[in-house]
PyMOL Python script that loads the backbone (N, CA, C, O; Angstrom):
from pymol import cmd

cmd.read_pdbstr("""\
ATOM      1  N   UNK A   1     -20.397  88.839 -65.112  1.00  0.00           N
ATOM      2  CA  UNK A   1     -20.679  88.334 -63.792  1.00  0.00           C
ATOM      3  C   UNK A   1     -19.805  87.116 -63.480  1.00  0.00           C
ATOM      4  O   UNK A   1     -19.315  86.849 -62.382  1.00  0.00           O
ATOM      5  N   UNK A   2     -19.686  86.418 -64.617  1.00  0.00           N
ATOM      6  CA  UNK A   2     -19.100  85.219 -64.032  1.00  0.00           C
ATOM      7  C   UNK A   2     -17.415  85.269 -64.362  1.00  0.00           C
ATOM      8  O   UNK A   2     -16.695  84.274 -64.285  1.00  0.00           O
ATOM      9  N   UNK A   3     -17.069  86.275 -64.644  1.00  0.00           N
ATOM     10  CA  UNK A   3     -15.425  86.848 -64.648  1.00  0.00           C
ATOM     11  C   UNK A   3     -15.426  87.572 -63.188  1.00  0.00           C
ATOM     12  O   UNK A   3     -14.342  87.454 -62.618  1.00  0.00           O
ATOM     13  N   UNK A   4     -16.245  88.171 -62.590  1.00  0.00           N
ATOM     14  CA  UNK A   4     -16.165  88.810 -61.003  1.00  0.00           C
ATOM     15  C   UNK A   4     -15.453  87.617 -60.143  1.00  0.00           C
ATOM     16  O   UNK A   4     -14.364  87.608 -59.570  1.00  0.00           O
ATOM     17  N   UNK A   5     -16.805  86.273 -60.300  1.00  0.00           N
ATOM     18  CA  UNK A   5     -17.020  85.419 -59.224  1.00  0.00           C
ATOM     19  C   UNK A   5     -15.754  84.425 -59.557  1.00  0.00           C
ATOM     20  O   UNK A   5     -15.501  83.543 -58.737  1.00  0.00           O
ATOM     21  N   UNK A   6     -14.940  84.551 -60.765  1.00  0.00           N
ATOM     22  CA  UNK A   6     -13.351  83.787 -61.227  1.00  0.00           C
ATOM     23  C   UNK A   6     -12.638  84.293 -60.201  1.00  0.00           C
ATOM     24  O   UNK A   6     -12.053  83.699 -59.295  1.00  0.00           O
ATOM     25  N   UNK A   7     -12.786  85.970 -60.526  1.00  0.00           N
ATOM     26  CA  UNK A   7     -11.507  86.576 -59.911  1.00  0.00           C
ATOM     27  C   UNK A   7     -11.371  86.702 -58.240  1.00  0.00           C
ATOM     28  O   UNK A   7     -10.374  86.605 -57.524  1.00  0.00           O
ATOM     29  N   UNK A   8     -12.896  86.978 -57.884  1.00  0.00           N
ATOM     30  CA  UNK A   8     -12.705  86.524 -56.478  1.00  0.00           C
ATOM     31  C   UNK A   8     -12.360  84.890 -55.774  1.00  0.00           C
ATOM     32  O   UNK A   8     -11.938  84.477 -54.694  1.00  0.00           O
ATOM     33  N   UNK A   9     -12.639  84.513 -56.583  1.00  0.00           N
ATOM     34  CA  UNK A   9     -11.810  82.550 -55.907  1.00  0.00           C
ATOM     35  C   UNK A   9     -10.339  82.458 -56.296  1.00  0.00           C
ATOM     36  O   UNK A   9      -9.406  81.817 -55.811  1.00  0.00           O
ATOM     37  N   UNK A  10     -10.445  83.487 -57.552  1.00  0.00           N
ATOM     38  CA  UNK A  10      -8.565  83.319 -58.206  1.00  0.00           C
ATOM     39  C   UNK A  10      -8.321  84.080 -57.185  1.00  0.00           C
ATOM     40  O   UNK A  10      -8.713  83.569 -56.136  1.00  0.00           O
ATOM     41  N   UNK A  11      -7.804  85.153 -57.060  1.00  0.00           N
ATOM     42  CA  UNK A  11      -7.227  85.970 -55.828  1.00  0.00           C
ATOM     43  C   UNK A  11      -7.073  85.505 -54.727  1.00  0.00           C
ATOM     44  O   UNK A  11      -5.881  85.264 -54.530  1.00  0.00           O
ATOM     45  N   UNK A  12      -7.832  85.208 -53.733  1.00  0.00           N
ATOM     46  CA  UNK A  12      -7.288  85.145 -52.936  1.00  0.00           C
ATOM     47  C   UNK A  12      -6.291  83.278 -52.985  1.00  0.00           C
ATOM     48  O   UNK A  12      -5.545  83.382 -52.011  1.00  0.00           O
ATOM     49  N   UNK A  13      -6.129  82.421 -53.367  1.00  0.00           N
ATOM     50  CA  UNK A  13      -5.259  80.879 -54.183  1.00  0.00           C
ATOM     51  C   UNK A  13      -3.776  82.189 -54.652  1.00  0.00           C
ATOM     52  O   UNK A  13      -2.642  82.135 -54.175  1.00  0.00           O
ATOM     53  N   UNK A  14      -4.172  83.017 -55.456  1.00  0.00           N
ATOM     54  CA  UNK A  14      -2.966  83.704 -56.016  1.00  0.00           C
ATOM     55  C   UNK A  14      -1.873  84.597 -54.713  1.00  0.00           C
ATOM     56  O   UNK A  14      -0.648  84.703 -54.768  1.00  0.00           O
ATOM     57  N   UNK A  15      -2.886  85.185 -53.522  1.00  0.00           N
ATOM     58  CA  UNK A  15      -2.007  85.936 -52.558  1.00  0.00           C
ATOM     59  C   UNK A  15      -1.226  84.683 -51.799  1.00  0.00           C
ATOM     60  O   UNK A  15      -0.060  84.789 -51.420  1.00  0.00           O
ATOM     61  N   UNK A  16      -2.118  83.337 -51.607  1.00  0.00           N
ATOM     62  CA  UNK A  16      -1.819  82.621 -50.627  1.00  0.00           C
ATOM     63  C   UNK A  16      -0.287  81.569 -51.530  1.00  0.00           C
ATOM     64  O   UNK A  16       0.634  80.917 -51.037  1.00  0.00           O
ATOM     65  N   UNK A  17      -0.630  81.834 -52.819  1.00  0.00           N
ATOM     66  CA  UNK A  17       0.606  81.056 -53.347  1.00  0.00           C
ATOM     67  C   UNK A  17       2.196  81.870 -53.425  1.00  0.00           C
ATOM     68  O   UNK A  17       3.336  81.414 -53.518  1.00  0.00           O
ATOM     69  N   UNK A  18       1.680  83.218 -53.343  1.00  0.00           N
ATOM     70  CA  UNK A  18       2.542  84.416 -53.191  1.00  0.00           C
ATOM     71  C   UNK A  18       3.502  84.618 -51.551  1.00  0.00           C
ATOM     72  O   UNK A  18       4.702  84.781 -51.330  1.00  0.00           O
ATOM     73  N   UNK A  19       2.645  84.541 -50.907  1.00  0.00           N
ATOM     74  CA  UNK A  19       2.410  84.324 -49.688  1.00  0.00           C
ATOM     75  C   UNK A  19       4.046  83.087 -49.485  1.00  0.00           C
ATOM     76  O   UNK A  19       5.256  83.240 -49.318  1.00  0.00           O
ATOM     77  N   UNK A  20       2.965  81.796 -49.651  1.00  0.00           N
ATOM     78  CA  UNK A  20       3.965  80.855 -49.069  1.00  0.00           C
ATOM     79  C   UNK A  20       5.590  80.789 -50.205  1.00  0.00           C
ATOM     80  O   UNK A  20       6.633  80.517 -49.612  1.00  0.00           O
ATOM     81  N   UNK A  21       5.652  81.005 -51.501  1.00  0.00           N
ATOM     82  CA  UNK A  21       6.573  80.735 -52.108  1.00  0.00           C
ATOM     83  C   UNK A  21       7.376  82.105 -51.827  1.00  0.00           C
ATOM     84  O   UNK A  21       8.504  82.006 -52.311  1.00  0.00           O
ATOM     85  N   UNK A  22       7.153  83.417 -51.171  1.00  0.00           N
ATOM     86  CA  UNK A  22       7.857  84.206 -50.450  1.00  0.00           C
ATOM     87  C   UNK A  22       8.664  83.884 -49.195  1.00  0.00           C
ATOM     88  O   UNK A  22       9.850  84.180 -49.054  1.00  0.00           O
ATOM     89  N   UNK A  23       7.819  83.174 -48.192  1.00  0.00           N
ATOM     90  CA  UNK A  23       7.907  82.392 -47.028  1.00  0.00           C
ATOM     91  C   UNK A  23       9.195  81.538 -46.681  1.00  0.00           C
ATOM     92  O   UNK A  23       9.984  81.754 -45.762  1.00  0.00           O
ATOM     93  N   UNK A  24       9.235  80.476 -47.661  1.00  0.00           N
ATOM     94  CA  UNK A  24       9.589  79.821 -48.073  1.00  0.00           C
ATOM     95  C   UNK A  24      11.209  79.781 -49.011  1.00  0.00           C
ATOM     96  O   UNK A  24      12.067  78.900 -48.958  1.00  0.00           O
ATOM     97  N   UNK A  25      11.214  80.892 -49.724  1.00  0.00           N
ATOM     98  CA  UNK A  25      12.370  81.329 -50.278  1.00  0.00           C
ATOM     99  C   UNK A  25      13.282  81.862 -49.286  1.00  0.00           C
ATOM    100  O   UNK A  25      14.466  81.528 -49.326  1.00  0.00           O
ATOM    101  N   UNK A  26      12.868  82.626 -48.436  1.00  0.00           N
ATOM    102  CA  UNK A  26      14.289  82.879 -47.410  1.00  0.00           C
ATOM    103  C   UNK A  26      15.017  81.832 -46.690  1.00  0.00           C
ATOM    104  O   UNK A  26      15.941  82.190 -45.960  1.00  0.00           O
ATOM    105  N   UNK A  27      14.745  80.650 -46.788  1.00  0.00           N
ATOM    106  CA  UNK A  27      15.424  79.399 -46.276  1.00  0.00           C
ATOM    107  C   UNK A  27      16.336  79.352 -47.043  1.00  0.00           C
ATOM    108  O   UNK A  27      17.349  79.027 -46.425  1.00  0.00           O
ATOM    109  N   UNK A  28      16.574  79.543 -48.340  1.00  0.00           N
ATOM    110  CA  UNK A  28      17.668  78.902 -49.122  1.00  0.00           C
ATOM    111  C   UNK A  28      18.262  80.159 -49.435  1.00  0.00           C
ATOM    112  O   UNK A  28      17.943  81.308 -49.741  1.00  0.00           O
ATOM    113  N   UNK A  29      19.785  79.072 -49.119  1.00  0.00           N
ATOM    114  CA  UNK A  29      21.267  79.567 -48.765  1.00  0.00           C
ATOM    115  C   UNK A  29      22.313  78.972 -47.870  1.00  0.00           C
ATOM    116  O   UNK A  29      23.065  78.286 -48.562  1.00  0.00           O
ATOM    117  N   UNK A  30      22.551  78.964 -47.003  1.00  0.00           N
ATOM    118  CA  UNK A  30      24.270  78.643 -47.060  1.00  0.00           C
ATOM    119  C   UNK A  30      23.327  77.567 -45.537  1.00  0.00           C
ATOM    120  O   UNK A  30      22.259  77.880 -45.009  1.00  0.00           O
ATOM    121  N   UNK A  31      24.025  76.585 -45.274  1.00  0.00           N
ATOM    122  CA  UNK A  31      23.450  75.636 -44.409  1.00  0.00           C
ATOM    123  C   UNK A  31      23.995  76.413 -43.008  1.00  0.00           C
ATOM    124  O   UNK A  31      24.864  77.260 -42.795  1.00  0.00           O
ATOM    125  N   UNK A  32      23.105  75.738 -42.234  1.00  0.00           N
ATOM    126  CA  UNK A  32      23.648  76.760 -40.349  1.00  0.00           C
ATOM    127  C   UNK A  32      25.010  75.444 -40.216  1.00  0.00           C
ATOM    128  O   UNK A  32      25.070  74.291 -40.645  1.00  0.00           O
ATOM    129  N   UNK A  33      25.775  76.122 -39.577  1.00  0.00           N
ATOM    130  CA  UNK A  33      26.979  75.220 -38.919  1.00  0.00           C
ATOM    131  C   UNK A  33      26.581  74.096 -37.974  1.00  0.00           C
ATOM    132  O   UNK A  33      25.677  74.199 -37.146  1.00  0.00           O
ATOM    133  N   UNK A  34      27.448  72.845 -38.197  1.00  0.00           N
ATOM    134  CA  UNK A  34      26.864  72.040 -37.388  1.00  0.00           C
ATOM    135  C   UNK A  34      26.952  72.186 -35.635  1.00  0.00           C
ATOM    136  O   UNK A  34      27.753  72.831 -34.960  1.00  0.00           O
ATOM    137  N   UNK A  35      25.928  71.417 -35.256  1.00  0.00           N
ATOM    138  CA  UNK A  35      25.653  71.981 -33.184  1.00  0.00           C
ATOM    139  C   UNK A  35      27.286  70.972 -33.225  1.00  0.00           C
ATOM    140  O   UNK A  35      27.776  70.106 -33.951  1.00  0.00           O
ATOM    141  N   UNK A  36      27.590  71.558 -32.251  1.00  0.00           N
ATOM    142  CA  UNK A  36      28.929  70.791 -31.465  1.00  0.00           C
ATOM    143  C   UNK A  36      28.079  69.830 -30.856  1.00  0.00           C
ATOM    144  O   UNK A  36      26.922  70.034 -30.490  1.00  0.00           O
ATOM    145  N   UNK A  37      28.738  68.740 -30.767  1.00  0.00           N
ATOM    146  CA  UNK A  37      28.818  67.260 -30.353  1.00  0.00           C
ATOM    147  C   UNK A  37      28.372  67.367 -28.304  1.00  0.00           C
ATOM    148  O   UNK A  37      28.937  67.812 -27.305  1.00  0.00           O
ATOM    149  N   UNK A  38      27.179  66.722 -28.586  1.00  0.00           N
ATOM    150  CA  UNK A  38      26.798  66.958 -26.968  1.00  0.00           C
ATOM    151  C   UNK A  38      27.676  65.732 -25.977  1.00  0.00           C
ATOM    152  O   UNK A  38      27.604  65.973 -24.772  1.00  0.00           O
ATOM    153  N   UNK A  39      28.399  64.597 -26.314  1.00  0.00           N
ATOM    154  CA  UNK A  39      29.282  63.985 -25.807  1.00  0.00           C
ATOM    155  C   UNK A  39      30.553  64.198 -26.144  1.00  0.00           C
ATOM    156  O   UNK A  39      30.988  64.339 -27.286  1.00  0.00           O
ATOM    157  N   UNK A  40      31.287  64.224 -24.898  1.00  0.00           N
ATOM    158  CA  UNK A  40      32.867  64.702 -24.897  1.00  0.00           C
ATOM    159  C   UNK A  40      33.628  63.398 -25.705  1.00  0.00           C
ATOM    160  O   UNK A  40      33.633  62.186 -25.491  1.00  0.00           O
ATOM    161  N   UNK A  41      34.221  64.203 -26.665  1.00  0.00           N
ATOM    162  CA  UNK A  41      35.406  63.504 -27.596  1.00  0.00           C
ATOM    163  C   UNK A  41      36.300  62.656 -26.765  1.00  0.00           C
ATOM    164  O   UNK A  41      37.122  62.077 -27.476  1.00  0.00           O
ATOM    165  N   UNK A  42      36.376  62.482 -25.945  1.00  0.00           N
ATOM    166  CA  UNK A  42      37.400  61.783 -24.566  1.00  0.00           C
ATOM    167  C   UNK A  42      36.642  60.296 -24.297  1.00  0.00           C
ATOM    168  O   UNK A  42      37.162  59.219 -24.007  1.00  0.00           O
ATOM    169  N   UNK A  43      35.511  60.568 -24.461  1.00  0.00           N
ATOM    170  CA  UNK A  43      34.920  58.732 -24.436  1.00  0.00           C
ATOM    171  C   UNK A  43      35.111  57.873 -25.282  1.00  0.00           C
ATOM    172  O   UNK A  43      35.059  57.992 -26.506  1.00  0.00           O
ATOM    173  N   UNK A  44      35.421  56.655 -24.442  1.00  0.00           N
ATOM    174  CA  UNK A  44      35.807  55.471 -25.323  1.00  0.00           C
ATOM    175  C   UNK A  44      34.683  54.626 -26.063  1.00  0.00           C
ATOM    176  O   UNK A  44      34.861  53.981 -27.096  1.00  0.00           O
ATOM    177  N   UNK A  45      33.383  54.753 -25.288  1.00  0.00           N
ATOM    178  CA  UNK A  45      32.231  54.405 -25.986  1.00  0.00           C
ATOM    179  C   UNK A  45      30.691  55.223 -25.750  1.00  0.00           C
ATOM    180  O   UNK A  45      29.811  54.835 -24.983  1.00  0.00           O
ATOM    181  N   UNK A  46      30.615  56.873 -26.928  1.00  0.00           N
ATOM    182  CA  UNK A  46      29.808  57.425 -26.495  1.00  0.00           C
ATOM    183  C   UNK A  46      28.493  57.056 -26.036  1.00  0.00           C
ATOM    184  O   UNK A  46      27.874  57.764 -25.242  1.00  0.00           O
ATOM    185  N   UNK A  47      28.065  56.040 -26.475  1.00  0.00           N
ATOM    186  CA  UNK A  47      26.851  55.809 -26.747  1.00  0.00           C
ATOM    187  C   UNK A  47      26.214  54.685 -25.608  1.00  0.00           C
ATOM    188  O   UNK A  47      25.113  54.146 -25.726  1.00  0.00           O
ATOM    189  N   UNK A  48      27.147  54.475 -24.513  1.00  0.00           N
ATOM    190  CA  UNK A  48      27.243  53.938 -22.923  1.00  0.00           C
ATOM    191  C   UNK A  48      26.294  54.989 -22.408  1.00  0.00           C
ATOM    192  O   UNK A  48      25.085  54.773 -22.317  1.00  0.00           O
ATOM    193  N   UNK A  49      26.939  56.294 -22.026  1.00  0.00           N
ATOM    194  CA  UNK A  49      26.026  57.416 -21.538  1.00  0.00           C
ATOM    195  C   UNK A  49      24.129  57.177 -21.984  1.00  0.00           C
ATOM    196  O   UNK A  49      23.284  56.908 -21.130  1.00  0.00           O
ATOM    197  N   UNK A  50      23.882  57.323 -23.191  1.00  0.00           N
ATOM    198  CA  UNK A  50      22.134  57.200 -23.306  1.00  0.00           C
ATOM    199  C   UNK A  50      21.912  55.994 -22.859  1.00  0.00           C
ATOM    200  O   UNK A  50      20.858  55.822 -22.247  1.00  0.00           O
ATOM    201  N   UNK A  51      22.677  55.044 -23.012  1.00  0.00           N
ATOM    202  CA  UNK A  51      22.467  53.566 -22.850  1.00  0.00           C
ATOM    203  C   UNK A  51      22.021  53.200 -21.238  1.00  0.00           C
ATOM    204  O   UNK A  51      21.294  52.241 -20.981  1.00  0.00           O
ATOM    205  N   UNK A  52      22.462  53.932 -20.406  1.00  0.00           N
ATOM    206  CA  UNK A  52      22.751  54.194 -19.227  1.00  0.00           C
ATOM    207  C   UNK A  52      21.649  55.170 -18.424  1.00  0.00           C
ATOM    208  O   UNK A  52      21.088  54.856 -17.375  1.00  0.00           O
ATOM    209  N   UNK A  53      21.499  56.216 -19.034  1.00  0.00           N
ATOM    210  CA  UNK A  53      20.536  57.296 -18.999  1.00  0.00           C
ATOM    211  C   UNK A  53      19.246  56.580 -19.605  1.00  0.00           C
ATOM    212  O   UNK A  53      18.267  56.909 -18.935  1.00  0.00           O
ATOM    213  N   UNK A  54      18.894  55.674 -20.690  1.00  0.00           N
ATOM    214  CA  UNK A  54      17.684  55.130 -20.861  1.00  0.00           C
ATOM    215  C   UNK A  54      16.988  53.943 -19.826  1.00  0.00           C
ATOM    216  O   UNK A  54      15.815  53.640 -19.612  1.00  0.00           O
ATOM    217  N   UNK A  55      18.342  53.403 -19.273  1.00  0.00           N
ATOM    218  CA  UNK A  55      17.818  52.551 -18.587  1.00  0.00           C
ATOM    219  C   UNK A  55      17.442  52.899 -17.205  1.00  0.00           C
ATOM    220  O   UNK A  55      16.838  52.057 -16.539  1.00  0.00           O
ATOM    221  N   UNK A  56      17.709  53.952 -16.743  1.00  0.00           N
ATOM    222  CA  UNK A  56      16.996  55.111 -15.300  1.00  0.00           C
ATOM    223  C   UNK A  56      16.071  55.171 -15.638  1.00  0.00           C
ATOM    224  O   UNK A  56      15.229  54.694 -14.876  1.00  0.00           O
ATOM    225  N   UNK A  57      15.656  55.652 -16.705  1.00  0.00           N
ATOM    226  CA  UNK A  57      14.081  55.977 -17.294  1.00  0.00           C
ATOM    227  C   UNK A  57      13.143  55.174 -17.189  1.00  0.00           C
ATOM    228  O   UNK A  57      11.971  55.220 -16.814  1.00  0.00           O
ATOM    229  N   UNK A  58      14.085  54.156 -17.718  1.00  0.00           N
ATOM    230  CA  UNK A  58      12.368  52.090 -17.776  1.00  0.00           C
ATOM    231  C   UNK A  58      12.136  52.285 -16.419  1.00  0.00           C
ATOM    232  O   UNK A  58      10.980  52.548 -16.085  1.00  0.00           O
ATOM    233  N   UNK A  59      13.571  52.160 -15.013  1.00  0.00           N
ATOM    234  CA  UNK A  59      13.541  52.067 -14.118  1.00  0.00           C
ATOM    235  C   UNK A  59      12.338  52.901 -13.867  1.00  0.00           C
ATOM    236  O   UNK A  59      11.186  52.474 -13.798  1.00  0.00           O
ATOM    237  N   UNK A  60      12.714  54.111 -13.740  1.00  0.00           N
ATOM    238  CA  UNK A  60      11.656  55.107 -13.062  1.00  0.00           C
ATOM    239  C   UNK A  60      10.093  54.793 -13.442  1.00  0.00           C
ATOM    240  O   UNK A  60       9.153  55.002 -12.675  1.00  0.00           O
ATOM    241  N   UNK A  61       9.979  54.227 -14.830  1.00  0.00           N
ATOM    242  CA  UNK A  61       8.587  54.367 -15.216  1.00  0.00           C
ATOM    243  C   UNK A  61       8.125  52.835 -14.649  1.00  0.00           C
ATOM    244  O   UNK A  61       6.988  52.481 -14.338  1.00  0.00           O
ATOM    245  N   UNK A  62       9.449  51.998 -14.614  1.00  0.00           N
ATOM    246  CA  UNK A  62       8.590  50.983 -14.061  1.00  0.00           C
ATOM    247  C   UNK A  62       7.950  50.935 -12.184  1.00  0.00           C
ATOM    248  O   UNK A  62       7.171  50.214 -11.561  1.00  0.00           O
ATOM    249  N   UNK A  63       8.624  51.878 -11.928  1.00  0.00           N
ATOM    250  CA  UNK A  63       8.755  52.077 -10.091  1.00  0.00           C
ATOM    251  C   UNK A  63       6.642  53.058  -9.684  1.00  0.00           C
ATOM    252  O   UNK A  63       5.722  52.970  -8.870  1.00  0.00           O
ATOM    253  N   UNK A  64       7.083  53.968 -11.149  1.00  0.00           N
ATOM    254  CA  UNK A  64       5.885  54.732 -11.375  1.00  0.00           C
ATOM    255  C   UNK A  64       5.002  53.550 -11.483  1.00  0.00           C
ATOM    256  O   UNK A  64       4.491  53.358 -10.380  1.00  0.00           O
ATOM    257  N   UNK A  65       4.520  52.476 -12.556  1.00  0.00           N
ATOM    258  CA  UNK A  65       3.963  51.640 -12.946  1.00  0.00           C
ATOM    259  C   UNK A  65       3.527  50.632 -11.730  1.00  0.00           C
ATOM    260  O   UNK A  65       2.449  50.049 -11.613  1.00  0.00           O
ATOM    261  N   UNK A  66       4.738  50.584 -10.796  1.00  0.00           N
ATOM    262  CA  UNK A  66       4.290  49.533  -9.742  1.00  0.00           C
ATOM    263  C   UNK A  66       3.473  50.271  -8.821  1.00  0.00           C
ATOM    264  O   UNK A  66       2.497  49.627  -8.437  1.00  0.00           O
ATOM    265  N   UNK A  67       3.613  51.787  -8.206  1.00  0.00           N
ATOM    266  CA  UNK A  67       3.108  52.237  -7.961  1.00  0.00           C
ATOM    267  C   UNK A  67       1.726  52.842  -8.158  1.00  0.00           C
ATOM    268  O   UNK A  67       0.958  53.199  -7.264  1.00  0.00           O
ATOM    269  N   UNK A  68       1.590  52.882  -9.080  1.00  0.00           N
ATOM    270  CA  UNK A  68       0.302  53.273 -10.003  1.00  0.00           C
ATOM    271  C   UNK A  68      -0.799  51.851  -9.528  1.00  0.00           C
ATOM    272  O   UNK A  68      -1.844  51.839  -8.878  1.00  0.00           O
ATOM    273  N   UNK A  69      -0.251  51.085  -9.983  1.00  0.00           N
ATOM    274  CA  UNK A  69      -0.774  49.574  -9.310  1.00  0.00           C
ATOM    275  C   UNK A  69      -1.361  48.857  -7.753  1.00  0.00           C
ATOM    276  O   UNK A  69      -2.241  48.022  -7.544  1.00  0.00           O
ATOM    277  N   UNK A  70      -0.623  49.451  -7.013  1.00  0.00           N
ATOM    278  CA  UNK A  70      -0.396  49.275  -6.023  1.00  0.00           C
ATOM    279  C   UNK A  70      -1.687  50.471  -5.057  1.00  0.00           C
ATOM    280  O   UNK A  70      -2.321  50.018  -4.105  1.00  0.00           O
ATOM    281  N   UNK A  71      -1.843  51.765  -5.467  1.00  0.00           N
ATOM    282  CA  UNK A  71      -2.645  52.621  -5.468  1.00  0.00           C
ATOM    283  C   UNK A  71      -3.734  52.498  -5.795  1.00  0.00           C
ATOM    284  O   UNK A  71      -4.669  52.940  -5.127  1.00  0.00           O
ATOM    285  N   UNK A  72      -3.893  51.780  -7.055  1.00  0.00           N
ATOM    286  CA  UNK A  72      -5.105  51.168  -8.088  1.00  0.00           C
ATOM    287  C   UNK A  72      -5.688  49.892  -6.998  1.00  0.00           C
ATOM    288  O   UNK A  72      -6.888  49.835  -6.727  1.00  0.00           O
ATOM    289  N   UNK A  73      -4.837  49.043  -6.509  1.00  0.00           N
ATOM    290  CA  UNK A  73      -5.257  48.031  -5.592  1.00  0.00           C
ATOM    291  C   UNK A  73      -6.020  48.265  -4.401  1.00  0.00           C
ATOM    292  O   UNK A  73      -7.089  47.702  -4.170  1.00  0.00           O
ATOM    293  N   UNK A  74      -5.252  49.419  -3.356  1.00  0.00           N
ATOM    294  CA  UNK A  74      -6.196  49.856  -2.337  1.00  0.00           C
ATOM    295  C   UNK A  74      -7.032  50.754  -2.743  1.00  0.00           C
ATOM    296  O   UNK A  74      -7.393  51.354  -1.730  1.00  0.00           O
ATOM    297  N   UNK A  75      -7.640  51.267  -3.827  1.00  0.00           N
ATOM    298  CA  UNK A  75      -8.432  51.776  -4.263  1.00  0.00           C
ATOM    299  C   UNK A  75      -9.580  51.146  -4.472  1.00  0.00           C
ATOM    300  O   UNK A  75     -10.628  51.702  -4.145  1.00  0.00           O
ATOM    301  N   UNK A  76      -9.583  49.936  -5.026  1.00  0.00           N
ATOM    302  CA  UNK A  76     -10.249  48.436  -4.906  1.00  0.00           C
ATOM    303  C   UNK A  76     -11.190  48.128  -3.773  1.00  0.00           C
ATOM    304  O   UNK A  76     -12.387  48.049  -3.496  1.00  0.00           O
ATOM    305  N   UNK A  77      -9.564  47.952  -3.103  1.00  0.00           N
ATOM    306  CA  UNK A  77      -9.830  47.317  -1.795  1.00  0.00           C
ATOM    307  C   UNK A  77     -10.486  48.013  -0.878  1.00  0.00           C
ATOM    308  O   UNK A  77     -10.614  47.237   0.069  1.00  0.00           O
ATOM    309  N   UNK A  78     -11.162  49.416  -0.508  1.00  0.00           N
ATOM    310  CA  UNK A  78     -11.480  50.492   0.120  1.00  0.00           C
ATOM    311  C   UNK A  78     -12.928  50.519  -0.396  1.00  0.00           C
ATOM    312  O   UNK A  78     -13.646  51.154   0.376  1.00  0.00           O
ATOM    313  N   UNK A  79     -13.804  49.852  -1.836  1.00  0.00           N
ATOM    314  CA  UNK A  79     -15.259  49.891  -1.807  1.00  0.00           C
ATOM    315  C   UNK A  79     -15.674  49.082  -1.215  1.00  0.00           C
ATOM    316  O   UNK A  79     -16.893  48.971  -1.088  1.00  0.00           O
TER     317      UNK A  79
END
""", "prot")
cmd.dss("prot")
cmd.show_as("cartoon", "prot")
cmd.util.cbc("prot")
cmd.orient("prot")
């Protein structure tokens, strides 16, 4: 009886270790090629572009933020 109640807790630990170390093995082998470069080789300082592109973003979230505020106020002001 108590070799049944082994083999049913062993089994299914044994499919699931089968399972993932199958899974898992088709990853290895030859590395994927690297992505081509999302900024053009022609810039003198790539890293202007995000620099540039991040700071639209504060902008926007801060325009959102004042707004959000400003909404929040006559919301207030209206009980």
């Amino acid at each position: 009886m108590r070799g049944r109640r082994t083999l049913w807790i062993a089994a299914p630990a044994v499919v699931l270790l089968v399972g993932l170390t199958a899974g898992c093995a088709q990853d290895h082998g030859s590395a994927a090629p690297p992505a081509p470069s999302a900024t053009p080789s022609g810039t003198a300082d790539p890293g202007q572009g995000t620099v540039q592109d991040m700071q639209k973003k504060v902008d926007a979230a801060q325009s959102a933020l004042t707004a959000a505020d400003r909404d929040a106020a006559q919301a207030d002001g209206d009980r």
